[in-house]
C-alpha positions as CSV (number, residue, x, y, z in Angstrom):
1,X,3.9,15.0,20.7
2,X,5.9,13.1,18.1
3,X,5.2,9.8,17.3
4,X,8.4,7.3,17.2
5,X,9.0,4.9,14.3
6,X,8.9,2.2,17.1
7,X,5.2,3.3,18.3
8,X,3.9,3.1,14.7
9,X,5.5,-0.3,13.9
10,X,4.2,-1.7,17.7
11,X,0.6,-1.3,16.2
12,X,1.4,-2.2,12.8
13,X,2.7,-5.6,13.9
14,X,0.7,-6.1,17.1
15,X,-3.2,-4.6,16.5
16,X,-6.0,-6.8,15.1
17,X,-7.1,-3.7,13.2
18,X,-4.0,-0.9,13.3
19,X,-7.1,1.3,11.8
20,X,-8.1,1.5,14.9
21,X,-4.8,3.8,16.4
22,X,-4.2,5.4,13.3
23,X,-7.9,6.8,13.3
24,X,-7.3,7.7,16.9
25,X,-4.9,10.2,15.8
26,X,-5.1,13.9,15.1
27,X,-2.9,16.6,15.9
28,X,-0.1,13.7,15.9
29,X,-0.7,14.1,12.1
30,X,0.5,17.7,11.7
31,X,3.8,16.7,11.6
32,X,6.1,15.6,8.9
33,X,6.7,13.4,7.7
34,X,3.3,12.1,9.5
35,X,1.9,14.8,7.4
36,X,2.0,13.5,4.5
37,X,-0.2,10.5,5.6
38,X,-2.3,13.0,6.9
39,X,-2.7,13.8,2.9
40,X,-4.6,10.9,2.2
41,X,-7.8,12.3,3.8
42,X,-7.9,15.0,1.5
43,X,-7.9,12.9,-1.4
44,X,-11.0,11.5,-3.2
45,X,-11.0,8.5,-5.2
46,X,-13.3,6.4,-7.9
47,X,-16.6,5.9,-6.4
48,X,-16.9,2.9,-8.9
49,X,-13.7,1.5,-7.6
50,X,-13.5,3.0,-4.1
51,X,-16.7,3.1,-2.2
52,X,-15.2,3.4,0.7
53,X,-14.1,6.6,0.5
54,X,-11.0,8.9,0.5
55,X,-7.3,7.2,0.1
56,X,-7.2,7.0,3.7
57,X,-10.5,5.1,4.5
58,X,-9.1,2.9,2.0
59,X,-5.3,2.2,3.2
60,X,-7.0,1.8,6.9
61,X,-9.0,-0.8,5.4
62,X,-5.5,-2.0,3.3
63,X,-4.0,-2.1,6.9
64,X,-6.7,-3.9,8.9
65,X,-6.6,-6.8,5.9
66,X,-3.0,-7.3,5.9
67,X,-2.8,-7.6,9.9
68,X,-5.4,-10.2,9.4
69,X,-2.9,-12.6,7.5
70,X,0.1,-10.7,9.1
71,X,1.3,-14.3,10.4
72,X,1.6,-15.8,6.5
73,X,4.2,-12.8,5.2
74,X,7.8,-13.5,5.0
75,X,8.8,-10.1,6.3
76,X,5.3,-8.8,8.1
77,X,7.3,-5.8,9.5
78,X,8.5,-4.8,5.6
79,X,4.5,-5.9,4.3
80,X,3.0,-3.8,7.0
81,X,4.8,-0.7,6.8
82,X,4.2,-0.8,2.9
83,X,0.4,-1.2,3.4
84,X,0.3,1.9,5.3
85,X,2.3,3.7,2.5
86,X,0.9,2.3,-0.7
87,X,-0.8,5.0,-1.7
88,X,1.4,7.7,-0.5
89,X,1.9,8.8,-4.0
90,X,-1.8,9.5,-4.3
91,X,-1.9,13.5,-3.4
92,X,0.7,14.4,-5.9
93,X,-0.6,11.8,-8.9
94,X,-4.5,12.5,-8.5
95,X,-6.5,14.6,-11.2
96,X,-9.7,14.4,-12.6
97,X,-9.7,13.6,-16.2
98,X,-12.2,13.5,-18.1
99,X,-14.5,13.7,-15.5
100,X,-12.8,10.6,-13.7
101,X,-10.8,10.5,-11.0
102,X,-7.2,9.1,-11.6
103,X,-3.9,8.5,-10.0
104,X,-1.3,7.6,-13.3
105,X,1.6,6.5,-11.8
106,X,1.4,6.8,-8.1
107,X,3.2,3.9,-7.4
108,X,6.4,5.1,-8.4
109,X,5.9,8.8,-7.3
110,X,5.3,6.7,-3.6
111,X,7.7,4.2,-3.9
112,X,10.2,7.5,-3.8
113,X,7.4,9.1,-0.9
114,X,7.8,6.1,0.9
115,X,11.5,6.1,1.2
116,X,11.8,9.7,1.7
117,X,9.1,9.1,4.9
118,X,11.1,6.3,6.3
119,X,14.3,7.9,5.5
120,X,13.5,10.7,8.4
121,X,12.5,7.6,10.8
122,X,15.4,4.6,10.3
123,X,18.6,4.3,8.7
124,X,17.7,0.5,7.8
125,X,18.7,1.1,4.2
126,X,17.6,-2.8,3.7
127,X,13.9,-1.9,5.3
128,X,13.7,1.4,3.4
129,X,14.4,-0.7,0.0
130,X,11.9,-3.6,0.8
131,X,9.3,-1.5,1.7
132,X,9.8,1.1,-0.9
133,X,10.0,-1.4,-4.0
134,X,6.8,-3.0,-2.2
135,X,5.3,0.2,-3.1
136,X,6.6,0.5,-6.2
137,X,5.1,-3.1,-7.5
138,X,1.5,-2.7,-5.6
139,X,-0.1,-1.6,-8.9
140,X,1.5,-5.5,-11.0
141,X,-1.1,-7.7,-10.1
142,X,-3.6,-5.0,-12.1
143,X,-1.0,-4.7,-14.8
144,X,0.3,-8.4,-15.4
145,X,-3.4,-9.7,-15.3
146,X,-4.6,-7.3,-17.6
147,X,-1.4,-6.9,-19.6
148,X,-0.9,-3.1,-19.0
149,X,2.2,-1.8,-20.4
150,X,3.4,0.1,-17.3
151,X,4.2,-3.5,-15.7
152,X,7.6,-4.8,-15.8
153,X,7.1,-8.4,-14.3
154,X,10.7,-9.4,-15.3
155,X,12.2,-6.8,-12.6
156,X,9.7,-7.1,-10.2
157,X,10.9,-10.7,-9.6
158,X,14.3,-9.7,-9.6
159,X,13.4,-7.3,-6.9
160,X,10.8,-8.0,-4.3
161,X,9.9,-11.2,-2.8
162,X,6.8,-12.1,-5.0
163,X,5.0,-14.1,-2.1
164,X,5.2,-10.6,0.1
165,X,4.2,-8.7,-2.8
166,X,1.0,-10.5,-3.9
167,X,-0.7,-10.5,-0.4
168,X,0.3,-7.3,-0.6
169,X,-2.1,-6.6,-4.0
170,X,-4.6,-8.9,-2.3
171,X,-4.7,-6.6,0.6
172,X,-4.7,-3.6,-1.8
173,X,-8.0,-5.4,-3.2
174,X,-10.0,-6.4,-0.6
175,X,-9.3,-3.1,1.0
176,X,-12.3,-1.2,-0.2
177,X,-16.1,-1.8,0.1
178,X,-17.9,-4.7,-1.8
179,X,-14.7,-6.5,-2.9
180,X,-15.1,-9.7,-3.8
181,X,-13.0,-12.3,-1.7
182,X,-13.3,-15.2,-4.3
183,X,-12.4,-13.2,-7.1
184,X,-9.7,-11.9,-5.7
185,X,-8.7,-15.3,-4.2
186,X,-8.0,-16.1,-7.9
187,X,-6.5,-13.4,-9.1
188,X,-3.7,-14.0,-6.8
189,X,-3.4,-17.6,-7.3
190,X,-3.8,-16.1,-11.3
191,X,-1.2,-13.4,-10.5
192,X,1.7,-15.8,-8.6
193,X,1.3,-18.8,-11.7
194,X,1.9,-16.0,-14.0
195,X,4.8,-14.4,-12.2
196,X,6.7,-18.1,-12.2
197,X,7.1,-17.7,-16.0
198,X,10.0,-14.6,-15.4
């Protein structure tokens, strides 16, 4: 049984909580390029940062909280796609280090994922590109607020529609157990005020 581009993006747009479907799959999984979401569950992360879980109990919560606002993103069809494959970078970037569990630069290794995964669905190169540099920049509202030196602000403006991409990292943060909504409320409103200076 293979599952259509079409099907996936029906939910995505459509479902109060697209978790809901995508937990509902199994064998559907098996698949590539579904396969490589399919990943995700194999993939621990941070108990201090990720409660929740594995990479994939935490992009189904990514998911559920950006079809929540779905109706406030410029392109919801681009925003959605690139919840679901945030972290698709995670189960070639994770190692334990130290005794900590860490995923250096999986937001590039996914922004090339991502494309490669849509790519075998759509020949939209415009889609492929939003959703792909959507990746790419999930990590900047970590980097520009804490002035990390893997940011590059200046080209993510240039790039991705910085409205899109900040619900986006909002999503990304409320999507694990014990976030904190206020916090995060101003981190965005911290992250866009700090983006207008590029």
């Amino acid at each position: 049984y293979n599952i259509s581009f079409e099907e996936i993006t029906e939910h995505l747009m459509n479902d109060v909580s697209p978790s809901a479907y995508f937990n509902s799959l199994d064998r559907e999984l098996e698949a590539y390029p579904l396969s490589m979401l399919a990943k995700l569950k194999q993939v621990d992360q941070s108990p201090k940062y990720h409660p929740e879980g594995n990479v994939w109990n935490h992009t189904m919560m990514v998911v559920d909280e950006a079809a929540r606002i779905r109706g406030h993103f410029n392109d919801a069809r681009a925003v959605m796609w690139a919840a679901l494959l945030h972290d698709i970078g995670k189960p070639d970037t994770t190692k334990v280090r130290k005794g900590r569990i860490t995923s250096y630069n999986h937001d590039e290794v996914g922004a090339k994922l991502s494309r490669e995964f849509l790519e075998y669905f759509t020949n939209n190169k415009d889609f492929i590109k939003k959703v792909s540099l959507l990746v790419k920049y999930h990590m900047h509202m970590l980097y520009v607020l804490k002035g990390l030196p893997y940011g590059n602000p200046a080209k993510l403006v240039k790039e991705t529609d910085i409205h899109d991409l900040a619900l986006l990292c909002r999503c990304d943060r409320l999507g694990r157990i014990g976030a904190d909504e206020r916090e995060e409320a101003r981190n965005y409103d911290m992250f866009l005020d700090m983006l207008h200076n590029y």
